[in-house]
LODREN-920724 format. One record per atom (N, C-alpha, C): residue in three letters; x, y, z. Coordinates in pm, whole numbers, padded with zeros to 5 digits, always signed. Layout:
AlaXYZ ...
***
This chain:
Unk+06456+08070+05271 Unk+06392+08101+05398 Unk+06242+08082+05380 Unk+06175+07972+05437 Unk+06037+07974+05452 Unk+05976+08151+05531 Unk+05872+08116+05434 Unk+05755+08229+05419 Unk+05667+08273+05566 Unk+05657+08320+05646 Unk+05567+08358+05777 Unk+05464+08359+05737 Unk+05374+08272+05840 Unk+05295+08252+05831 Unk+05180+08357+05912 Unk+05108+08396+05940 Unk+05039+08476+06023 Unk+04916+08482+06047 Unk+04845+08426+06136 Unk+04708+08377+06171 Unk+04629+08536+06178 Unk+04527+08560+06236 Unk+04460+08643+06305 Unk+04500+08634+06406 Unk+04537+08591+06488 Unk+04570+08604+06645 Unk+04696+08654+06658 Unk+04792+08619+06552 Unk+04917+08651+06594 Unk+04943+08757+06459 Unk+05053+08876+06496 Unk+05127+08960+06461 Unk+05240+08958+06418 Unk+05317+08990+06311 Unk+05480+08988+06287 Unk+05496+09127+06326 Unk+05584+09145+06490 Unk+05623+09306+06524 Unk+05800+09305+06541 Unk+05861+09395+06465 Unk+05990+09393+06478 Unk+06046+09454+06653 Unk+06071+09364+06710 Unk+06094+09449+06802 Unk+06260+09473+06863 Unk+06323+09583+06916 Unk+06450+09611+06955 Unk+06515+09521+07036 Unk+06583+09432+07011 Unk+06695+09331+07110 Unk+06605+09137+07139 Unk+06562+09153+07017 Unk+06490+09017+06984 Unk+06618+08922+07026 Unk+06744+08889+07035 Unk+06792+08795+07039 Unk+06796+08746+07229 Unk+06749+08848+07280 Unk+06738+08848+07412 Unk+06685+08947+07481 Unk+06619+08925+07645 Unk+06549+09047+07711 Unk+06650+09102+07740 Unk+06786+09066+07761 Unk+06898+09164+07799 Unk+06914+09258+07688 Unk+06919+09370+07713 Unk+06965+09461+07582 Unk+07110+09543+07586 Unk+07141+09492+07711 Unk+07317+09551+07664 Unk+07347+09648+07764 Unk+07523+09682+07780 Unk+07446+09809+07838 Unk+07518+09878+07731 Unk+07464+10007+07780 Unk+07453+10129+07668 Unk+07577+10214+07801 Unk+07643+10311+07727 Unk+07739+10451+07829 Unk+07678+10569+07718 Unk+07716+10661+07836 Unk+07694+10781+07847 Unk+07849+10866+07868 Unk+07885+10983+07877 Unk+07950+11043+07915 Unk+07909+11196+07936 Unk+07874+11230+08024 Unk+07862+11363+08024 Unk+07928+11485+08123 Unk+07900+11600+08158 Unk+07956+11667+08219 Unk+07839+11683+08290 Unk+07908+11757+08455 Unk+07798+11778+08572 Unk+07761+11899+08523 Unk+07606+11926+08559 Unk+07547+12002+08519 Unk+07414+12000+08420 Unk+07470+11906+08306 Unk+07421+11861+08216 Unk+07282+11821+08287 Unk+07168+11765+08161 Unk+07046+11672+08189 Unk+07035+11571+08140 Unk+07025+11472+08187 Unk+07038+11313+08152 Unk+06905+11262+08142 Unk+06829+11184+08073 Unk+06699+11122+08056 Unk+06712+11018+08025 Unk+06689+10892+08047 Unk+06693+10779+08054 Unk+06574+10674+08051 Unk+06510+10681+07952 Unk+06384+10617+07888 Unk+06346+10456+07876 Unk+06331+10461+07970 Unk+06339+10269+07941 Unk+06190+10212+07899 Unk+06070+10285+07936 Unk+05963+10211+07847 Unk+05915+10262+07719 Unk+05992+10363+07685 Unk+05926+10378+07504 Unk+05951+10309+07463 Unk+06065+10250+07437 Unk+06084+10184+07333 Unk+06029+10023+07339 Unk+06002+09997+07501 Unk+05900+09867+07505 Unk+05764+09907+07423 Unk+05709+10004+07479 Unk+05577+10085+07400 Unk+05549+10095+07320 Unk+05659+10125+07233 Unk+05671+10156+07062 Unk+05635+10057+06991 Unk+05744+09920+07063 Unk+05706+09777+06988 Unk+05615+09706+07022 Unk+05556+09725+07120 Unk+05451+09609+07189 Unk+05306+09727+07220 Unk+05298+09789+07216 Unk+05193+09891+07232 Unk+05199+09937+07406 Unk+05068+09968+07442 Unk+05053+10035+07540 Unk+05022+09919+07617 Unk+05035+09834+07724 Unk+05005+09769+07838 Unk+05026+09786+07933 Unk+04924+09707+08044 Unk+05047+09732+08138 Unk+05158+09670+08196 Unk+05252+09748+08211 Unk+05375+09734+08231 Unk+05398+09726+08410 Unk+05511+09662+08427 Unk+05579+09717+08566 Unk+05747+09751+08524 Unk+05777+09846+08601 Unk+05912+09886+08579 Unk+06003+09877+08704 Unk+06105+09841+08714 Unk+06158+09826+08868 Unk+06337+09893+08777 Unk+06391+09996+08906 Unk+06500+10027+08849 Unk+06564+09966+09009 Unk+06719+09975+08945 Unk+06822+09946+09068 Unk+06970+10027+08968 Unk+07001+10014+09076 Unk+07165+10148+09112 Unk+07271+10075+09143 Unk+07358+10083+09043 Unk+07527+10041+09098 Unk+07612+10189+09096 Unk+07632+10252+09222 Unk+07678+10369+09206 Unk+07826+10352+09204 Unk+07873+10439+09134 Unk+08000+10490+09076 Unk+08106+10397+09011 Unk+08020+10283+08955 Unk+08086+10181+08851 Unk+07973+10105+08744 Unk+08073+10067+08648 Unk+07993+10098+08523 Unk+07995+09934+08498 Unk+07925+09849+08504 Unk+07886+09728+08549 Unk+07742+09650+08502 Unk+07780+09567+08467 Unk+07624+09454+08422 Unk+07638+09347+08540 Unk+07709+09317+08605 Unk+07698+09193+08745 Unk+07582+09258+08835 Unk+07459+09184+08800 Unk+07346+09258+08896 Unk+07387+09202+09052 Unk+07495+09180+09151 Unk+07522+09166+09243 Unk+07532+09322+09338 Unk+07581+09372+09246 Unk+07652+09535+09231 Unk+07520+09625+09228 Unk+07408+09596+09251 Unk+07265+09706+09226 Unk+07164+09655+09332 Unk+07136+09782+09378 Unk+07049+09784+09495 Unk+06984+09863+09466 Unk+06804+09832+09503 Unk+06654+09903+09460 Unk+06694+10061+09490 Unk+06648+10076+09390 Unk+06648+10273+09318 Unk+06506+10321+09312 Unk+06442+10420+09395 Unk+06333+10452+09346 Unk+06339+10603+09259 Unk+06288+10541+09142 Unk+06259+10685+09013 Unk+06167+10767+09068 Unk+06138+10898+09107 Unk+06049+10964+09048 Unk+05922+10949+08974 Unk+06005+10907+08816 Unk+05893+10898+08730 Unk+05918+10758+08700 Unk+05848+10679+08674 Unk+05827+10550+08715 Unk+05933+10453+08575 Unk+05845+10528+08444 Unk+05949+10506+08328 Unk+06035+10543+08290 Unk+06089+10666+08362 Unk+06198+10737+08293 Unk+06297+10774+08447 Unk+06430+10806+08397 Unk+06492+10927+08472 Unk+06537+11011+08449 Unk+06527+11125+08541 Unk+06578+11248+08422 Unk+06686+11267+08572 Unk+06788+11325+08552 Unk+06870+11409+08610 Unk+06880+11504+08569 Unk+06866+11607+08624 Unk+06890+11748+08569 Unk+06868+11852+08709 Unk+07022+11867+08748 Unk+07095+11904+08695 Unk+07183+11740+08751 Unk+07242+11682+08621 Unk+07342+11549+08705 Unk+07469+11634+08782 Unk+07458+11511+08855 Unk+07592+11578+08980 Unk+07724+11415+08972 Unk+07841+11447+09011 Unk+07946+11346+09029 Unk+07875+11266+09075 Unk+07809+11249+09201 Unk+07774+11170+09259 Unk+07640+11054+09213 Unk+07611+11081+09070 Unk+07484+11023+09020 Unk+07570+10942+08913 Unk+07694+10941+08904 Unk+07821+10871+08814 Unk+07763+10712+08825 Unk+07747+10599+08762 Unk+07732+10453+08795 Unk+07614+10384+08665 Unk+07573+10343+08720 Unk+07480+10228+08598 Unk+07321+10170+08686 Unk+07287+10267+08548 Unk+07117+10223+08631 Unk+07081+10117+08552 Unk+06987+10024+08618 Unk+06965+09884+08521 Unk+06816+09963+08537 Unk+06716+09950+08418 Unk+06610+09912+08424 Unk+06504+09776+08395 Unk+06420+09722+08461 Unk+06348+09568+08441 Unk+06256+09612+08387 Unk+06201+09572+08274 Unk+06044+09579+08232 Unk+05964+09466+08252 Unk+05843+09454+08361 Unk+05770+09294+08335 Unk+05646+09348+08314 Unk+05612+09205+08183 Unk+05485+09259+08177 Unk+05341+09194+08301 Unk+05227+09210+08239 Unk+05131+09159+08387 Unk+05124+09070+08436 Unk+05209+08973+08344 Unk+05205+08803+08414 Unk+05372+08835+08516 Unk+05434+08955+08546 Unk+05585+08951+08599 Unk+05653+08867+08519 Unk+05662+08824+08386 Unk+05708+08782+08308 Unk+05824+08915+08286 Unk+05996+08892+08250 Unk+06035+09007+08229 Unk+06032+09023+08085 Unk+06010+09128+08037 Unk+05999+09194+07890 Unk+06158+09199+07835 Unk+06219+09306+07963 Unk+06322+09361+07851 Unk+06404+09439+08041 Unk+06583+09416+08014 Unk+06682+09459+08074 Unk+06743+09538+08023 Unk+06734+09667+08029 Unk+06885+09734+08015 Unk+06963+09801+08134 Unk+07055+09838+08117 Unk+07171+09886+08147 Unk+07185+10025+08097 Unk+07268+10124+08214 Unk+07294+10248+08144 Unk+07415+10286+08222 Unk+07512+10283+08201 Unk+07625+10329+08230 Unk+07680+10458+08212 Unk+07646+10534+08332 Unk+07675+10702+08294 Unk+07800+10756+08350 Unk+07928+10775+08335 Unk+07996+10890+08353 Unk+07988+11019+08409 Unk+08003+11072+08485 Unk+07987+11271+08493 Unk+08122+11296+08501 Unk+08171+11369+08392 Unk+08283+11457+08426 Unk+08284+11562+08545 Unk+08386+11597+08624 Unk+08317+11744+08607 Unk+08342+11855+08528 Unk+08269+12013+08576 Unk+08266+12074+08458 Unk+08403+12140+08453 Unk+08446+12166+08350 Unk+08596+12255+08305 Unk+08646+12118+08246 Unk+08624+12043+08256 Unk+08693+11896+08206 Unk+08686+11875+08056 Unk+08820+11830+08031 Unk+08802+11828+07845 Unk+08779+11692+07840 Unk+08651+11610+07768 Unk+08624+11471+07781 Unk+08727+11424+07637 Unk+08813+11309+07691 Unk+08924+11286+07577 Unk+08849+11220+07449 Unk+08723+11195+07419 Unk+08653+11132+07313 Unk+08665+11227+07248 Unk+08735+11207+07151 Unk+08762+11312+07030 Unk+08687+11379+06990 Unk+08551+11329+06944 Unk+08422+11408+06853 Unk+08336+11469+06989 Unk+08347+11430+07075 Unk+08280+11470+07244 Unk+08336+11590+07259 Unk+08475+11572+07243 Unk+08593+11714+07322 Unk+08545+11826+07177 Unk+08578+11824+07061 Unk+08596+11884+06998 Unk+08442+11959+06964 Unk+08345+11898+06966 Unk+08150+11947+06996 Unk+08184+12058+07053 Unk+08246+12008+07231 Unk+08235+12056+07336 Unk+08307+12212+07318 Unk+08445+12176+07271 Unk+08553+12282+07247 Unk+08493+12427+07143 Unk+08434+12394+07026 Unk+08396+12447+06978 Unk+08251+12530+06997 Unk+08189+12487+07111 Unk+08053+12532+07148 Unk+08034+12665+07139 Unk+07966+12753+07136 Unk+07977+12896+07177 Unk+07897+12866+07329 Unk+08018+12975+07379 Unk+08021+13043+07554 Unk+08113+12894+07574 Unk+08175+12821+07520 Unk+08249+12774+07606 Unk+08387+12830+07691 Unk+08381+12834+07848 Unk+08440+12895+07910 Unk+08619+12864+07876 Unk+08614+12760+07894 Unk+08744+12678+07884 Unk+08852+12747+07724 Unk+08740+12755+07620 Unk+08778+12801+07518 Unk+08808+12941+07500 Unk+08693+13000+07605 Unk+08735+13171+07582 Unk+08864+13140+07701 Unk+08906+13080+07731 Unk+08997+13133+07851 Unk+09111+13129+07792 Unk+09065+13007+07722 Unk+09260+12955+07647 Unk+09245+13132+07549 Unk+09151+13130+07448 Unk+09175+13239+07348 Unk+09222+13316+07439 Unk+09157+13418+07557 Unk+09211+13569+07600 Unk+09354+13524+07665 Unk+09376+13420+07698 Unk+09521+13399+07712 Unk+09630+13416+07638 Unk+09531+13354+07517 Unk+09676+13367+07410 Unk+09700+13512+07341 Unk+09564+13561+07365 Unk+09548+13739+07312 Unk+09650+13864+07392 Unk+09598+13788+07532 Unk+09726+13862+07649 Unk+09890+13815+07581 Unk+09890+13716+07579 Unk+10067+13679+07531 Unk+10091+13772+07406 Unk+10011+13757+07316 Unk+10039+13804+07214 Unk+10061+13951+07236 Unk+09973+14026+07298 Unk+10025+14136+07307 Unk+10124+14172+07395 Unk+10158+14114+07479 Unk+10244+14177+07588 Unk+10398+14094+07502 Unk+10369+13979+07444 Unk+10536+13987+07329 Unk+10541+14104+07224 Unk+10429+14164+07188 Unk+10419+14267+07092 Unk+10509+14430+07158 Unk+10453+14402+07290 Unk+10522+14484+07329 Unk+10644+14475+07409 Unk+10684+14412+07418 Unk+10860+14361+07477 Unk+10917+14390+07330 Unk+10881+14328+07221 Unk+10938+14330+07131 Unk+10920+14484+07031 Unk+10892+14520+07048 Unk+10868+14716+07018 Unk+10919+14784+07150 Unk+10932+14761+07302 Unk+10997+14821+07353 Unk+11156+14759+07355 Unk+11239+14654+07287 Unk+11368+14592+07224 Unk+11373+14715+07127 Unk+11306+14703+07028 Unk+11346+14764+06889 Unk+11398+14907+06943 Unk+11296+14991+07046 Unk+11338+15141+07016 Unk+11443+15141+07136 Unk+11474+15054+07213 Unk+11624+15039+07305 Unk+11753+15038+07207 Unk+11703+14936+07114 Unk+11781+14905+06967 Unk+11849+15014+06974 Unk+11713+15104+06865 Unk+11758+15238+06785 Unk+11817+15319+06873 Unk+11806+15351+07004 Unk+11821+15445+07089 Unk+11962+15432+07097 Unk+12005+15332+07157 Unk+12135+15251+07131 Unk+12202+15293+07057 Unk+12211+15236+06934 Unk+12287+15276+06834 Unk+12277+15424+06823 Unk+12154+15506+06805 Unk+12193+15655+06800 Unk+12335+15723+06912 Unk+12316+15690+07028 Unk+12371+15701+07100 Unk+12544+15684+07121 Unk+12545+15567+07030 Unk+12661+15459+06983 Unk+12730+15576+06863 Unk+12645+15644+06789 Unk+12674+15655+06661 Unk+12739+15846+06722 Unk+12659+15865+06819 Unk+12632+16040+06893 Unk+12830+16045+06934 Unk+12799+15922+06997 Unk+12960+15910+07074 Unk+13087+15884+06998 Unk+13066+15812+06921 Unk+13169+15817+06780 Unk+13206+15917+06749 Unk+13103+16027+06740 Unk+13087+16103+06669 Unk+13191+16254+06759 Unk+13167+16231+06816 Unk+13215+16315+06974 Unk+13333+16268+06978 Unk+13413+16129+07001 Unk+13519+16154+07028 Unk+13655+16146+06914 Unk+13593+16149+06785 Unk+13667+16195+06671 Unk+13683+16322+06662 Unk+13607+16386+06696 Unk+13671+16538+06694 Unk+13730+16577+06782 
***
């Protein structure tokens, strides 16, 4: 592999998704409620420094999609970022963000494909569900436990009020034997 060469004018900067301005899309999965943030110029920032930038977002609601046919102008809030918080079902779909720099040259495309469960929902991604399952205050989890705490005791007691029917029984069994032999 020939050696880089590097003038004064020019820089060797590693930057994220060099093989193209498309960068993919990325998913999410989360539950409603949750806060979602969605950062699309740091990481232009990080690699290219501070300029200026323009950012333009667009919305394909409630499908998870790269065919920019499917996205119509979204205005952010905050110009580089989005935050949802609190996300709702209805914020479910794929936000594209455009980065151009001052010539409207585009920098960099992504994609974000978000999910919202809603909440009580066990998300079937194994390492997702099981985070989730194990959380402390998860509701879903204390519900199943005091459920199974109720069963357990109320078989504890069917089965101790059997036993002394049992014994009673047989005493009874044993009283009457006993009675009509003599």
């Amino acid at each position: 592999m020939a050696a880089l060469k590097v003038s004064e004018e020019c820089h060797v900067r590693t930057v994220k998704c060099m093989e193209s301005w498309q960068c993919g899309l990325r998913t999410m999965t989360v539950m409603s409620g949750q806060r979602v943030e969605i950062d699309c110029l740091g990481e232009v920032m990080e690699a290219m420094g501070k300029f200026s930038w323009r950012v333009l977002w667009r919305f394909a609601r409630g499908i998870i999609s790269s065919d920019d046919s499917l996205f119509a102008r979204w205005e952010a809030p905050q110009l580089d970022k989005v935050i949802l918080d609190p996300v709702r079902e209805e914020d479910a779909g794929t936000y594209r963000c455009d980065v151009q720099d001052a010539n409207f040259r585009r920098v960099k495309r992504v994609y974000w494909g978000i999910r919202v469960l809603p909440a009580g929902v066990l998300n079937l991604d194994y390492e997702s569900s099981l985070a989730q399952w194990e959380s402390p205050g998860n509701q879903q989890n204390k519900t199943v436990s005091d459920q199974h705490d109720h069963r357990t005791a109320l078989l504890h007691m069917v089965l101790i009020s059997l036993s002394l029917a049992g014994v009673g029984f047989g005493l009874m069994l044993g009283l009457y034997w006993k009675v009509k032999r003599n």
